[in-house]
C-alpha positions in Angstrom: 56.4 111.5 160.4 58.3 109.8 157.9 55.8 107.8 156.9 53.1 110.7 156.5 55.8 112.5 154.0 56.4 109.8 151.8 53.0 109.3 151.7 52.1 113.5 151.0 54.7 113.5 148.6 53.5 110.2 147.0 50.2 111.6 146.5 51.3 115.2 144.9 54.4 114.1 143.5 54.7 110.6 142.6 51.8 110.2 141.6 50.4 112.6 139.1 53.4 111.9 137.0 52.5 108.6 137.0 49.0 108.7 135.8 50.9 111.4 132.8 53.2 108.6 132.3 50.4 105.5 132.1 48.2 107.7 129.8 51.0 108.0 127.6 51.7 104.8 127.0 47.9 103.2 127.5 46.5 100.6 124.9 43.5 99.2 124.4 45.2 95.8 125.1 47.8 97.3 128.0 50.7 99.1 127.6 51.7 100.4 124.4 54.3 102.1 122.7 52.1 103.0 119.7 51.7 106.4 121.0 55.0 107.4 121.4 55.9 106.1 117.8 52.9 108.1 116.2 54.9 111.3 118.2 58.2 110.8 115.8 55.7 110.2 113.1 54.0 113.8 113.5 56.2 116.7 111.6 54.9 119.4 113.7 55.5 117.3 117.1 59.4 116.8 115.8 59.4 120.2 114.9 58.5 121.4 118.1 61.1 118.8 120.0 64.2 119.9 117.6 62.9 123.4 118.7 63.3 123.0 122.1 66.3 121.7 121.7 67.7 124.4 119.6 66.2 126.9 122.4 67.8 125.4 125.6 71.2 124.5 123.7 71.3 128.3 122.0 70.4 130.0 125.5 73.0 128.0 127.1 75.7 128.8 124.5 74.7 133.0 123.8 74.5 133.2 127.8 77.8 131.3 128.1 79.4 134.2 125.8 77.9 136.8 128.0 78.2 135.1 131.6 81.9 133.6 131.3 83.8 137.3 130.5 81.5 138.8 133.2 81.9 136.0 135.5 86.1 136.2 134.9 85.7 140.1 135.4 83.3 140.4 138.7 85.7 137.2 140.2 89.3 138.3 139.2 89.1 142.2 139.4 88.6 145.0 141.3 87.4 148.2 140.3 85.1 151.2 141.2 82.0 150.1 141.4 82.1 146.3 140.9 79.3 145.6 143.5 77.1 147.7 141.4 77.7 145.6 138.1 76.9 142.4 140.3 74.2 144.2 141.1 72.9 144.6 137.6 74.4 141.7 136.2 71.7 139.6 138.6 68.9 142.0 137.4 67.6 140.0 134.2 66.6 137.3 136.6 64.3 140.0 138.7 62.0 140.5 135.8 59.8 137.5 135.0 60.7 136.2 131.7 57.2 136.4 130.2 57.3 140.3 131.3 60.7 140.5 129.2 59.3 139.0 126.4 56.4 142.2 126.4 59.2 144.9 126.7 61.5 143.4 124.2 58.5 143.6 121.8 58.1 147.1 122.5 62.0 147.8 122.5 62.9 145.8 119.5 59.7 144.3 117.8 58.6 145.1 114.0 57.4 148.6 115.5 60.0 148.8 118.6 62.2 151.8 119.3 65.0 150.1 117.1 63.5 149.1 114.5 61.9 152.2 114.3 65.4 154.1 114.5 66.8 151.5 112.0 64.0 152.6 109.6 64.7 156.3 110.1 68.8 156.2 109.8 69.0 153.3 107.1 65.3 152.4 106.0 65.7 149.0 107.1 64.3 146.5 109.6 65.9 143.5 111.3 63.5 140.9 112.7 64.7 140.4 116.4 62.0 139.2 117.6 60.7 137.0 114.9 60.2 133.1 115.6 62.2 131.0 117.1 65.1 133.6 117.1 62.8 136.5 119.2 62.3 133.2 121.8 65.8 132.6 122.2 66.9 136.0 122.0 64.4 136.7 125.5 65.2 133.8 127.3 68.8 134.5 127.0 69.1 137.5 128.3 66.6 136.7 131.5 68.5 133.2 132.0 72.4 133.7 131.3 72.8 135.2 134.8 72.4 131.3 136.3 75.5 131.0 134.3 77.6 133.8 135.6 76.4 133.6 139.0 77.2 129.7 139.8 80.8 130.5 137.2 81.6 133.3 139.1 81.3 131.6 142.7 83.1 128.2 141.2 86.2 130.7 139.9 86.2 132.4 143.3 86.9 129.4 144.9 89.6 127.7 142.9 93.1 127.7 144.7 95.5 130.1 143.2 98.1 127.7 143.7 96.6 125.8 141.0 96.9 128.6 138.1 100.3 129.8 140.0 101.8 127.0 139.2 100.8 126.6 135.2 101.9 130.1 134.9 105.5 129.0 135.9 105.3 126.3 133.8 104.9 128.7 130.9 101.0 128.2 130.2 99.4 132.3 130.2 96.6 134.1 129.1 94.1 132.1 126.7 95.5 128.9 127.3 95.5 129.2 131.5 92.5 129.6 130.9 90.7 127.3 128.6 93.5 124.5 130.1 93.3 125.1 133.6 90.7 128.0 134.9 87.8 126.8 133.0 88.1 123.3 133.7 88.5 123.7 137.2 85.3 125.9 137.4 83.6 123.5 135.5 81.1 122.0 138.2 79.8 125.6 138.7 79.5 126.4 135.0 78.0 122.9 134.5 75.2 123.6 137.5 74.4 126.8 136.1 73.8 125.5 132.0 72.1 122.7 133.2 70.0 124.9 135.7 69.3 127.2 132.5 68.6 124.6 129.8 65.9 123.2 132.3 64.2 126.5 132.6 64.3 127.4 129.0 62.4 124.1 128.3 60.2 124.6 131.1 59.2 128.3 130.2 55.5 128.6 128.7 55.1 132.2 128.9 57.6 133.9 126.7 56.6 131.9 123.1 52.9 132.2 124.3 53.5 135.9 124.5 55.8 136.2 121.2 52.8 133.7 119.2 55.4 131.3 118.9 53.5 127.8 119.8 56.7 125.4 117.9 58.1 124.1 121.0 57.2 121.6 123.5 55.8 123.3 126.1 53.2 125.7 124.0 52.3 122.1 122.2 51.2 120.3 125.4 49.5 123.5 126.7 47.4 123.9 123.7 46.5 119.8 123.2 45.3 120.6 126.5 43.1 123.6 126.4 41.9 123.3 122.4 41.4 119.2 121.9 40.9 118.2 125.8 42.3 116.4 128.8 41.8 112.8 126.8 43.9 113.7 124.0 46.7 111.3 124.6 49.3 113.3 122.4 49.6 116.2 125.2 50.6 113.2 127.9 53.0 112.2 125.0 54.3 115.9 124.8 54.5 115.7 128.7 56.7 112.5 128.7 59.2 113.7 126.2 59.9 117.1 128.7 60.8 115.0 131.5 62.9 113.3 129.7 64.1 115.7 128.4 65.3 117.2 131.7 66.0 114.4 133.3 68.3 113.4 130.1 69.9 117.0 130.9 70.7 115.9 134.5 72.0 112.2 133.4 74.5 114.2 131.0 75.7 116.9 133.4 76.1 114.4 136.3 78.3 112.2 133.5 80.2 115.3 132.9 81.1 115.5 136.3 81.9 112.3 136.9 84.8 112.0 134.6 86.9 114.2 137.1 88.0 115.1 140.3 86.9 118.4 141.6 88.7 118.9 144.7 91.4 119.9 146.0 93.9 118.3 148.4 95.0 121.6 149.9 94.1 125.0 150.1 96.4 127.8 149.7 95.6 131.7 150.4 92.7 133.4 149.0 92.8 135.0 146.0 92.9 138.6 145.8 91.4 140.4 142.9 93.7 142.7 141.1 92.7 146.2 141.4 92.2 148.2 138.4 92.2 152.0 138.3 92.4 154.2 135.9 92.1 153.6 132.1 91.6 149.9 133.3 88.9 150.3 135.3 87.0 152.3 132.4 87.8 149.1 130.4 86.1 146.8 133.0 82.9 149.4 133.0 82.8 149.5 128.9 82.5 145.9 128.6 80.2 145.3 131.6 78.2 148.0 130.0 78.8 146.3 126.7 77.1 142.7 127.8 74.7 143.9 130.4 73.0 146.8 128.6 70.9 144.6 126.0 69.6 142.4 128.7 68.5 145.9 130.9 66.7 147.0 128.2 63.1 145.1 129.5 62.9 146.9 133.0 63.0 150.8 131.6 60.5 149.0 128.9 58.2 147.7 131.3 58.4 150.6 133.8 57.9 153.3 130.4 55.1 151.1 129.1 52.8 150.5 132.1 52.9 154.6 132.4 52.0 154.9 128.7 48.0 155.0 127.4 49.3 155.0 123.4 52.8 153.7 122.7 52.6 152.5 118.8 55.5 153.7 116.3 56.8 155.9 118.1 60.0 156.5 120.2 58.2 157.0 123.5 54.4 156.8 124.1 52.9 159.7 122.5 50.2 159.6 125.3 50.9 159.4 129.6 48.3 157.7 131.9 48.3 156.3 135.4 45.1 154.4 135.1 46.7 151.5 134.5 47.6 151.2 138.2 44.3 152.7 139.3 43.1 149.4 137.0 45.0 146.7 138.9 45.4 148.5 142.3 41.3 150.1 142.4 39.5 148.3 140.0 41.1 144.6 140.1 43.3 144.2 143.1 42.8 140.8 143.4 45.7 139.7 141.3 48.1 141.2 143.4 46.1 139.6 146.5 46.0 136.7 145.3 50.0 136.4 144.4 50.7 137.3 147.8 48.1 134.8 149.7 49.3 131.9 147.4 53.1 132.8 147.6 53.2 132.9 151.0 51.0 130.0 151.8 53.2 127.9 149.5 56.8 129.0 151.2 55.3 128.6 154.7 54.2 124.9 153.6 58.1 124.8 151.8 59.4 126.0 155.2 57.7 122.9 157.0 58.6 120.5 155.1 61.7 121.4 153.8 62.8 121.4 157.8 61.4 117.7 158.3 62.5 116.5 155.1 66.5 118.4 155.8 66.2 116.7 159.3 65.4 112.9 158.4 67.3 112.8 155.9 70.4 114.1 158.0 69.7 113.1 161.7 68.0 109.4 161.2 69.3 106.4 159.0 65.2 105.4 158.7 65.3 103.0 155.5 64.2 104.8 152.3 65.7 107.9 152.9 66.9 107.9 149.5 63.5 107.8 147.9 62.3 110.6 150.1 65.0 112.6 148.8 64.6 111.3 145.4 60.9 112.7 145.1 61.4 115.4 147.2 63.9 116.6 144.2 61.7 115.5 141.3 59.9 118.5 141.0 63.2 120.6 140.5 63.4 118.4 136.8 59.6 118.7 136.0 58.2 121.6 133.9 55.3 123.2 135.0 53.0 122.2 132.5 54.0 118.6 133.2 52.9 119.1 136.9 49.6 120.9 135.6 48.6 118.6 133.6 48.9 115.6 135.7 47.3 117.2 138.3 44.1 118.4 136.1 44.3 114.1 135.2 44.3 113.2 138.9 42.4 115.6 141.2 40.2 116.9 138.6 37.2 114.2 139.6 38.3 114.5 143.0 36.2 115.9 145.7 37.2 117.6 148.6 35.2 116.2 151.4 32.9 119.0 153.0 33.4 121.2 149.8 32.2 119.1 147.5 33.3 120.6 144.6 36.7 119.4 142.8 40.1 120.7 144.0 40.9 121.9 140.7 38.3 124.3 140.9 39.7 125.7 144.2 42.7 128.1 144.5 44.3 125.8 147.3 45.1 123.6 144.1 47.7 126.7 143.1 49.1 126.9 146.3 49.6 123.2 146.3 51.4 123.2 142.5 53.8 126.2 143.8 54.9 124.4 147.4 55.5 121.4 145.3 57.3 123.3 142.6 59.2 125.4 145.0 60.2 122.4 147.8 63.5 121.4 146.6 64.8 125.1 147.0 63.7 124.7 150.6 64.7 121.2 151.2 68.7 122.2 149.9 68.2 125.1 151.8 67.4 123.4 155.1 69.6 120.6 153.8 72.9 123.0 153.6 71.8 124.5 157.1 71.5 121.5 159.1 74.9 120.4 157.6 76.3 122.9 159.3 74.7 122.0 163.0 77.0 119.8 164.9 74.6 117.0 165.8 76.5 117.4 169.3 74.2 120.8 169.8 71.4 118.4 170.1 72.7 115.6 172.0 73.9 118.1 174.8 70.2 119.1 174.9 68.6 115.0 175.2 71.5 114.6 177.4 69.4 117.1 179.8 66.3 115.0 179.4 64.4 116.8 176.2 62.7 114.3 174.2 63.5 114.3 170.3 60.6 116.7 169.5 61.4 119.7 172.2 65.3 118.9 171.2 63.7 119.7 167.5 62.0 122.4 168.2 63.9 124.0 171.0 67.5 123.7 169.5 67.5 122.3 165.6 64.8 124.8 164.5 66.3 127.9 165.9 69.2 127.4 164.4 68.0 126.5 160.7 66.2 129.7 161.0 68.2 132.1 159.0 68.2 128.8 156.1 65.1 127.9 156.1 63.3 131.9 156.1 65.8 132.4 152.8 64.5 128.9 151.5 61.2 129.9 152.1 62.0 133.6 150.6 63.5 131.6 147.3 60.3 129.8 147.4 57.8 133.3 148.0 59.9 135.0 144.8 59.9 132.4 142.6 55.7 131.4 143.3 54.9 135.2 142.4 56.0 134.7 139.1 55.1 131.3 138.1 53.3 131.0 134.8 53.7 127.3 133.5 51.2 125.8 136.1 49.5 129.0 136.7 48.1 129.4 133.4 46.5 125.9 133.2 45.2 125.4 136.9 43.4 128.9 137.6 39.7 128.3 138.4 38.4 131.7 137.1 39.7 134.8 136.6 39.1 136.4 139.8 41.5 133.8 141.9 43.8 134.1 138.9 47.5 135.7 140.7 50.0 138.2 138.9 51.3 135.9 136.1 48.0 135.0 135.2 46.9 138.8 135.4 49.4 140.4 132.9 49.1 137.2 130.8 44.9 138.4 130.6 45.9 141.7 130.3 48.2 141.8 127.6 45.5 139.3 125.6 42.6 141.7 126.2 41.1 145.1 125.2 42.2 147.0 128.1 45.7 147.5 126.1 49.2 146.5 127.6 49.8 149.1 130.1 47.9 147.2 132.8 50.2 144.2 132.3 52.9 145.7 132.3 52.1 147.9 135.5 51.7 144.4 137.4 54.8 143.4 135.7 55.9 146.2 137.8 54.9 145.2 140.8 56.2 141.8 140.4 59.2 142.8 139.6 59.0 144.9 143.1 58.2 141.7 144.7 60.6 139.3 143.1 63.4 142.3 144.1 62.4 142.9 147.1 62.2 139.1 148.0 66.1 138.8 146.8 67.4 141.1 148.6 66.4 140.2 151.8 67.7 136.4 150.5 71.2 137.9 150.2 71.1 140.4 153.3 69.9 136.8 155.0 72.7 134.1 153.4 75.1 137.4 153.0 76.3 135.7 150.2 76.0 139.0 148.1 74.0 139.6 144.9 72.8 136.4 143.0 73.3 134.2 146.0 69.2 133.3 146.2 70.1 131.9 142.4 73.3 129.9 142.9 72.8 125.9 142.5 
């Protein structure tokens, strides 16, 4: 079994970033830097890199001043209705980003509601959602809850002891905080910025949707799909996001390993003061203050795909509901499809994930480390990345008793998402399994049961509740996914949900039947995280904590 993994993995991992890696560095007399230095040499190509780091560092830093005060709130106080801000606080995430970016445009665009008010009241405009800024601006507000999800579960778990006793040594308020609480929360924050500066970089849809191609991701999509799969700039392009991420990873796991993170004993837990009154109004105003900016894209989205003509004016000036007789009646295969490929691709997650959890915890088999190495690679890769390499690799590829390529078959998108989507299932199984005393098992081989039955009998059972939330992380997540989606459809008809609004809002048909499958994938990707917390009973935001 082990051997059969390394080797699947090789082949849809390994692999494909390989042949992106040696076609970015092929000469005609071997390997070659050339390339790479004709990259630095290209202004629009260093454009688009300084962009992309401008994007991930601003998202990190705007959804830092939006997650830590929240975070600090939902974590230290108590107040009438604090599980319904958590609630709403993990909502941004629900809505895919490339769906936000549509109902910002609509809210605050050139011709959006505010601008539109601004023009009335003042006879200004302000550009929100111009450029660059409109890009950052989207992504974060749909990424900062990583932030104050992974903050907010670090802070929860630091011992009061530890802030009890800088407060009798005279350090309060600001500086208890910046000196001790923030520092000791640190590996949370750290996991959630570096989880949020990976997706910003990885995230295709938004500047596809906003016309904004200057950043890394757009670039390699469109060397791609305009100048062709030998254009040796789009590997390049593809080269520089891995590193990218995986320079993201190097730094945050240097971060961490300047300090010590634990502690050597654990006093009471906390209990969050309880505010009443004129306090509790307080905590409401400024959860209402941070959250009600990034809400704005669901009543957007939900008003728009109801709407038949919604141009300069406050609301649509004309009502419809053919725009979910459209994608319901008269092309229900994108929401079909989303659910056939989803699923496939967690019930392939669930699998392997469980082997993968179980060799690597129950056996000391040599390369285990690698295993787990490539079995996490996918976690660091943007989409595109993967796309690509596999349009290089399996494009001339036949599938035996087909014979036609696998890139012209859907099972290629259900392959991209399990691969995308296994590391969620692997730490899920991972974290399970952790907490199985291997003596369960041995009690059952002591009985006689082979090592298989003993798996599948005992082990299994109980990663159940782990690995059906890893696989419901997985599910979500799929539904949504536009990076790979967009570059490895066949044809239109096996195109899922992401690739459906992304047709939609491009063609005649109008907006409103993108944004009513926005709707339902925002059903789907709700739906799908609830039952993650009801399962890990974590509460809200537990499917998204690293």
């Amino acid at each position: 079994m082990f051997g059969a993994l390394l080797a699947l993995l090789g082949v849809f991992v390994a692999y494909p970033l390989i042949r992106v890696l040696a076609v970015a560095v092929a000469g005609p007399d071997g390997p070659t830097l050339v390339h790479l230095g004709n990259f630095f040499r290209r202004a629009l190509f260093l454009e688009a890199t300084v962009n992309t780091f401008v994007a991930g560092a601003a998202a990190v830093l705007f959804g830092s001043l939006i997650a830590l005060p929240l975070a600090l709130l939902l974590a230290r106080c108590d107040f009438p209705g604090r599980a319904l801000v958590q609630t709403l606080a993990v909502l941004p995430l629900v809505i895919p980003p490339f769906v936000g970016a549509v109902a910002f445009q609509q809210v605050l665009g050139r011709s959006g509601v505010v601008n539109l008010a601004l023009l009335d009241l003042a006879g200004v405009s302000v550009p929100f959602m111009d450029g660059l800024t409109g890009v950052v601006l989207v992504q974060t507000l749909h990424y900062f809850p990583f932030i104050l999800i992974n903050t907010a579960a670090a802070l929860a778990g630091i011992d009061p002891a530890a802030e009890e006793a800088a407060q009798t040594l005279g350090c309060h308020g600001w500086r208890l905080f910046v000196r001790v609480t923030l520092p000791l929360a640190l590996p949370g924050y750290v996991a959630g910025a570096l989880l949020t500066f990976i997706r910003v970089i990885d995230d295709l849809g938004t500047p596809l949707m906003l016309n904004y191609p200057k950043l890394l991701a757009p670039q390699a999509y469109l060397r791609v799909t305009t100048v062709g799969m030998n254009d040796v700039d789009g590997y390049v392009i593809c080269v520089i996001l891995v590193a990218i991420s995986l320079l993201a990873l190097w730094g945050a796991k240097a971060l961490l390993g300047r300090g010590e993170w634990a502690s050597l004993a654990r006093g009471p837990e906390r209990v969050p003061r309880r505010l009443t009154g004129a306090r509790a109004s307080g905590a409401w105003a400024l959860a209402s203050l941070l959250l009600g900016v990034a809400l704005l894209p669901h009543a957007g989205i939900v008003v728009l795909s109801f709407s038949k003509v919604w141009s300069f004016s406050y609301v649509p000036t004309r009502w419809t509901l053919d725009n979910y007789g459209e994608i319901l009646v008269r092309a229900p295969h994108f929401v079909w499809n989303t659910v056939r490929y989803a699923v496939l691709a967690a019930g392939i997650d669930v699998v392997l994930g469980a082997a993968i959890a179980w060799l690597l915890l129950r056996t000391r088999l040599p390369g285990r480390g690698l295993l787990d190495t490539i079995a996490t690679v996918p976690l660091a890769v943007p989409g595109v990345v993967l796309a690509i390499g596999y349009l290089r690799v399996f494009h001339g590829w036949r599938v035996p008793g087909v014979e036609a390529p696998l890139t012209s078959l859907w099972i290629i998108l259900v392959i991209a998402y399990a691969v995308r989507r296994l590391p969620y299932t692997v730490r899920a199984a991972y974290a399970t399994l952790q907490q199985l005393h291997v003596s369960m098992e041995e009690c059952a081989q002591s009985l006689g049961a082979p090592p298989r039955r003993t798996f599948r009998r005992i082990t299994l059972p109980l990663m159940a509740r782990g690995l059906v939330a890893g696989g419901l992380i997985a599910f979500v997540t799929s539904a949504v996914e536009l990076s790979s989606t967009i570059l490895l459809v066949p044809r239109i008809e096996l195109g899922p949900l992401s690739y459906g609004i992304y047709v939609y809002m491009q063609s005649a048909v109008g907006r409103g039947a993108g944004a009513a499958l926005g709707v339902v994938a925002i059903v789907l990707v709700f739906a799908g995280t609830w039952l993650v917390n009801r399962l890990t009973d974590r509460g809200a935001g537990a499917a998204f904590r690293v």
